[in-house]
C-alpha positions in Angstrom: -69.9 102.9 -88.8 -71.3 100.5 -91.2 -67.7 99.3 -92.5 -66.5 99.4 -88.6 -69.7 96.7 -88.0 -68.7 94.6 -90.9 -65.0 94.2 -89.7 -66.2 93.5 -86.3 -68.0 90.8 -87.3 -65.5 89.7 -90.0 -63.2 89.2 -87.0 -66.0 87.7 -84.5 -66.4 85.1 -87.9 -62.4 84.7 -88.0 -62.0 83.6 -84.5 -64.9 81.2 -83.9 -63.4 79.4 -87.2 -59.9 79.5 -85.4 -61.4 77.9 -82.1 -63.4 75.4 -84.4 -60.0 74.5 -86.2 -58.4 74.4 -83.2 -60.5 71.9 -82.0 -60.5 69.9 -84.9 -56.5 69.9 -85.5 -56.1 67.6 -82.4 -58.0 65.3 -80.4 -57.1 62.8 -77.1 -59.8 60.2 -76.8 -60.0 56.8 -75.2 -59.5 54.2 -78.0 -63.5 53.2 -78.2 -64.9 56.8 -78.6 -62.7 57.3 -81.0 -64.3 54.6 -82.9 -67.6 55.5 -81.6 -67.0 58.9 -83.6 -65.8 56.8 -86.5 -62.6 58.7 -86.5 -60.0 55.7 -86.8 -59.8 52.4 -88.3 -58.9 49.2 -86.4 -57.4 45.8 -87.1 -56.5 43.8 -83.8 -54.8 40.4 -83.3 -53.2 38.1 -81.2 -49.7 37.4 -80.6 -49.1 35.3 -77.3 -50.4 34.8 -74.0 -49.1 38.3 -72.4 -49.4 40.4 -75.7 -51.8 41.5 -77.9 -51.3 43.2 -81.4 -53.2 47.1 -82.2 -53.1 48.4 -85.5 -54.7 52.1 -85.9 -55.1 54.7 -88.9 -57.0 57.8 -88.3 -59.7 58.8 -90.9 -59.9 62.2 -89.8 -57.0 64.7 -91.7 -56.2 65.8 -88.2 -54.2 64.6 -85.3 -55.7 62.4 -83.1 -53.7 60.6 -79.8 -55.4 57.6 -79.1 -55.4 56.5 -75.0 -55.4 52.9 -75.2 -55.6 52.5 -70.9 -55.0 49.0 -68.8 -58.1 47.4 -68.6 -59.5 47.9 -72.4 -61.0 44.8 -73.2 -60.2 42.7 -75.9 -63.2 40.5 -76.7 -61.8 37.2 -79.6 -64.1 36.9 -82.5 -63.6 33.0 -82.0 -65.3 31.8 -78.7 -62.3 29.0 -77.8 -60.2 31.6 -77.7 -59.4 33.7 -74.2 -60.2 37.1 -73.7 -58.2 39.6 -73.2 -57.4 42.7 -71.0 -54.9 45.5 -71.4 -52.6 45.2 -68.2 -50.4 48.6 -69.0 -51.5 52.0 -70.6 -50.8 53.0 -73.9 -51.0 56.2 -75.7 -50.3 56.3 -79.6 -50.6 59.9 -81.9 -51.7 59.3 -85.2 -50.7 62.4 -87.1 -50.5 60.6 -90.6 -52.1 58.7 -93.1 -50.7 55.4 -92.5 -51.2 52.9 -90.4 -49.3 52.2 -86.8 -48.8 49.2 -85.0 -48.2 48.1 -81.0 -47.6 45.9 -78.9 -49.9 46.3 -75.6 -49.3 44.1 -72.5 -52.2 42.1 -71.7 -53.2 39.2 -70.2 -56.0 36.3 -71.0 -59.2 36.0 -69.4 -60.8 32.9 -69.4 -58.4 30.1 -68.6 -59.8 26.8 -69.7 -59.7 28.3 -73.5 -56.8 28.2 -76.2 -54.4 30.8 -76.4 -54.5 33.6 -78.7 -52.0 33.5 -81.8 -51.8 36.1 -84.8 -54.9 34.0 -86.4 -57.0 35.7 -83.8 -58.9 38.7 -84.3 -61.0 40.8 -81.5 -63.2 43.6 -80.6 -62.6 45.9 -78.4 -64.9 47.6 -75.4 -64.0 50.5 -72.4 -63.6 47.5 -70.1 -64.4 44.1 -68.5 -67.9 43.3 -67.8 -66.6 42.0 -64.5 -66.7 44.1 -61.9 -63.9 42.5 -59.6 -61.6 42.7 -62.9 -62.7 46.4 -63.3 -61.0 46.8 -59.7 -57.9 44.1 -60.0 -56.5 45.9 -63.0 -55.7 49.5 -61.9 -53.8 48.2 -58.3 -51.8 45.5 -60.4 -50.5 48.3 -63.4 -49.3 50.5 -59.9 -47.7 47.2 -58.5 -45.7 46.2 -62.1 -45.6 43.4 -61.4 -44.1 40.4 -63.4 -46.6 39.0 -66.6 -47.0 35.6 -63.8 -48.1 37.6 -61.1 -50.7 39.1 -63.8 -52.1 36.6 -64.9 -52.9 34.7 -62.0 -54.4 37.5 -59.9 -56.1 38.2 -63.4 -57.0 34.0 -63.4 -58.2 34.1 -59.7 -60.6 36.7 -60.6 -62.2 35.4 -64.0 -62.0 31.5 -63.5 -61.7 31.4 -59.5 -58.7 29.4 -60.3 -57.0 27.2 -57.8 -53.2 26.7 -57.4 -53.3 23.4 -59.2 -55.4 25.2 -62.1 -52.8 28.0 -62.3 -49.9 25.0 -62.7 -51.2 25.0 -66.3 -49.5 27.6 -67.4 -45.8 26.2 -68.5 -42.7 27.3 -69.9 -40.5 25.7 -72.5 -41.6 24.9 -76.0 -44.9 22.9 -76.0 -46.0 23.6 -72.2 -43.7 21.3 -70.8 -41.5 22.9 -68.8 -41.9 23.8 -64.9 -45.0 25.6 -63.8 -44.6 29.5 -64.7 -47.0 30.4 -61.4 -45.0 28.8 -58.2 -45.9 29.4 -55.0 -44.0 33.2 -54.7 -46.2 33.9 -57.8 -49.6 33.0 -56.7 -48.9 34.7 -53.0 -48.1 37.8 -54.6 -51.3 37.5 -57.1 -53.4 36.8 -54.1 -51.7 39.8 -51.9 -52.3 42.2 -54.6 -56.0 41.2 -55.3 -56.3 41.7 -51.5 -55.3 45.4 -52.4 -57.8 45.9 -55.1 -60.1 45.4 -52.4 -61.1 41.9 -53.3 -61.9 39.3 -50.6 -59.4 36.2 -51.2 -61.0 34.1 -48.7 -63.9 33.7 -51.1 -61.8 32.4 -53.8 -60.9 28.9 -54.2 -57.0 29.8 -54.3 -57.4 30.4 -50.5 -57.8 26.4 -49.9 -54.4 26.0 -51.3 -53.2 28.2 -48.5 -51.3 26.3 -47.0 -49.5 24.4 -49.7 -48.9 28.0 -51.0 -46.9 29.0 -47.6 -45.2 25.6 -47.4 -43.5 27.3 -50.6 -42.6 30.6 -49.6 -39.3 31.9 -48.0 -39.0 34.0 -45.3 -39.8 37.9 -46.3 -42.6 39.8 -46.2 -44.8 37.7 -48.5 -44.5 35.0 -46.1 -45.6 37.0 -43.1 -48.5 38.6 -44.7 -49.8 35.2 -45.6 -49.0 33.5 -42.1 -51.3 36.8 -40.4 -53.9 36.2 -42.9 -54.1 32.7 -42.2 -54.3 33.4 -38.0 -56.6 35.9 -38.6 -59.4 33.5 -40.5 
């Protein structure tokens, strides 16, 4: 009886390690806990206005896939620099030793500052500490919309930018091309923070209404901005 005890316990011992290793031999966090926990090691830059560069090596000999979800919040270590915010979900598995790099779609947060470059660094954090943000970024990862139509709903939210505000944002070498957010842009931004729930009236792109539908062709973008204005 005594030996029967012993190798029931030997096996009760054998498969609580088993669960425990099974536990340990992967692991799906968010990005943050999994630096909460210590687990991985982080080194994150800039790269341009719509992109921001994640480096990640686990410290743990086990696998680890690391959720990297739109709206993490990349906060620059230099305070003329924008902000930034993940504006499409990543998930990376970090099954070796080395380190691995992406590329995570974002867009900047605080207009009136520089640009991020590879110079950069940031911090990261769950999310914005801006509630209407919190809301904005879910509706426009379902929309996909176009990296313009991102970054002014994003703009309309963090700076309350106006249309002529959002004209800063130029293409060609130097910022001097044509404005990057036209009037078909900055409707759509404005009709999609409408869908996160977030009253457009309020915000100062809703003087520019009408300059905005002066712009606009005939389609449904048009019409929803032609009802919103009879209705107010």
């Amino acid at each position: 009886m005594k030996k029967i005890a012993v190798i029931i316990v030997v096996l009760m011992v054998g498969v609580m390690l088993l669960s425990e290793f099974s536990i340990a031999s992967e692991q799906k966090k968010h990005l943050v806990d999994f630096l909460k926990e210590d687990k991985i090691e982080i080194k994150v830059h800039g790269r341009d206005i719509e992109s921001i560069v994640v480096s990640l090596r686990r410290k743990v000999p086990y696998r680890l896939i690391v959720l990297i979800p739109a709206g993490t919040y990349f906060v620059s270590t230099d305070r003329s620099v924008q902000n930034m915010v993940a504006t499409k979900g990543e998930e990376v598995t970090l099954d070796t030793d080395s380190w691995k790099t992406l590329v995570i779609e974002a867009a900047c947060a605080n207009m009136h500052k520089d640009v991020p470059s590879s110079q950069h660094n940031f911090t990261v954090q769950y999310s914005p500490t801006q509630k209407e943000l919190e809301k904005l970024i879910p509706i426009l990862e379902m929309a996909k919309a176009p990296f313009p139509v991102r970054q002014a709903a994003i703009w309309i939210v963090t700076d309350n930018a106006d249309f002529e505000e959002l004209g800063t944002l130029r293409s060609g070498i130097g910022g001097f091309g044509p404005r990057v957010i036209d009037e078909e842009v900055a409707a759509k931004a404005m009709q999609i923070c409408e869908k996160a729930g977030i009253d457009i009236t309020r915000k100062a792109i809703w003087r520019d209404r009408h300059t905005i539908l002066k712009g606009l062709k005939a389609g449904e973008l048009r019409t929803w901005l032609e009802q919103k204005i009879e209705k107010f």
